[in-house]
Steps between C-alpha positions, in 0.01 A plus 500: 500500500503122395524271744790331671533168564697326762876377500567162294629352835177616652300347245688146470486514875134522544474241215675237689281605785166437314596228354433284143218333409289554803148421557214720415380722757121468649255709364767559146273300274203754564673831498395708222736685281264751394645869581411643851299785336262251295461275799379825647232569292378152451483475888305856565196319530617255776699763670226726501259206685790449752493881658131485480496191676751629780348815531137329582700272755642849620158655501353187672728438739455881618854569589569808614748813344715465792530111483557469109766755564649327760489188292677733190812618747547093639458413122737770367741402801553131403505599154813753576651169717500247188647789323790555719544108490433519152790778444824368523750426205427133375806328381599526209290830423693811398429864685350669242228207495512574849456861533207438250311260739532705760397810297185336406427397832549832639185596248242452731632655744594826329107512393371494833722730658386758252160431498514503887669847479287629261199444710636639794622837322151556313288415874773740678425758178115463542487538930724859385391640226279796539167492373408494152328849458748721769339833585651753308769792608375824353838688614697261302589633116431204246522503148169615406511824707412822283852646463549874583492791212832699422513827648627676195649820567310876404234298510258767652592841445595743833515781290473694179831513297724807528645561165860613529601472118321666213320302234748332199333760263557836689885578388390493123142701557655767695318620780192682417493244151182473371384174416226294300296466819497886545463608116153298474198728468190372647143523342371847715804671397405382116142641485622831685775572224280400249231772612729750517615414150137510337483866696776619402422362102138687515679829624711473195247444292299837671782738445578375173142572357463816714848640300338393139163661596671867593694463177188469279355799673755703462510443118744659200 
């Protein structure tokens, strides 16, 4: 959303108010118009001396948690009192300029609160959570329990069958039908019919040579 700047009778009016062709301010001549983000950089070094330095005078001076924190709330107290000062509607400034001030000096605020809450929830979660390896319930079911085999049914047999209906083949055999199971001759009953024929052949043979002799003997 661009930005929106104030009423023309706003602006001529705070014109008039600053004046034309007024003196330098102190301190103008030496400000640097460098962006904020390079200043940064060029002054890490020097910024990084100044917290050593104040955290040795801390360190040296021995000051305890409780006083430094005490020090933080009065600090944080007076800071919150310029800001109230600070906050009111400056003439000639328009409400959404405003709102924006007091937005950004709300910032803070909003930060600390949070962090503040956040601490307090994770030391509350830590004095109630249970410990990290609870004992285990056996008679609770969890996901890697061995689950339980179907009980399909006729599973085991109670009984033999009882056969109520004939086979599928029995109407077109008749009853009594002889089938290929029942017409196959095993090897015993081969060698016995095969005997008998080879007796029967050699008896045959006997009367047939017994009928020729008595004819030759007999003669013309």
């Amino acid at each position: 959303m661009p930005h929106k700047r104030p009423k023309r009778a706003v602006r001529e009016s705070k014109a008039k108010e600053q004046g034309v062709d007024n003196a330098p301010k102190a301190g103008a001549a030496s400000a640097d118009d460098a962006p904020k983000g390079a200043l940064r950089v060029l002054n890490a070094a020097s910024a990084r001396a100044q917290f050593k330095e104040k955290k040795r005078k801390r360190e040296e001076g021995g000051e305890e948690p409780a006083k430094r924190q005490e020090k933080a709330v009065k600090r944080r107290k007076t800071e919150e009192g310029k800001e109230k000062e600070e906050l009111k509607l400056r003439p000639g400034e328009s409400l959404a300029d405003f709102n924006r001030r007091v937005d950004q000096a709300l910032i803070p605020r909003i930060r600390s609160s949070k962090s503040s809450k956040s601490k307090a929830a994770a030391a509350a979660d830590s004095a109630t959570t249970s410990p990290a390896f609870p004992a285990s319930n056996p008679s609770r079911k969890t996901d890697f329990d061995a689950l339980p085999k179907p009980r399909r049914l006729n599973d085991v047999a109670q009984a033999p069958p009882s056969l109520t209906k004939l086979p599928r083949n029995a109407g077109k055999l008749g009853v009594g039908a002889r089938t290929k199971a029942e017409g196959v001759v095993s090897m015993a009953t081969k060698v016995a019919l095969e005997e008998e024929r080879e007796r029967v052949v050699e008896r045959y043979r006997m009367m047939k040579e017994a009928r020729v002799q008595s004819k030759e003997s007999e003669g013309p």
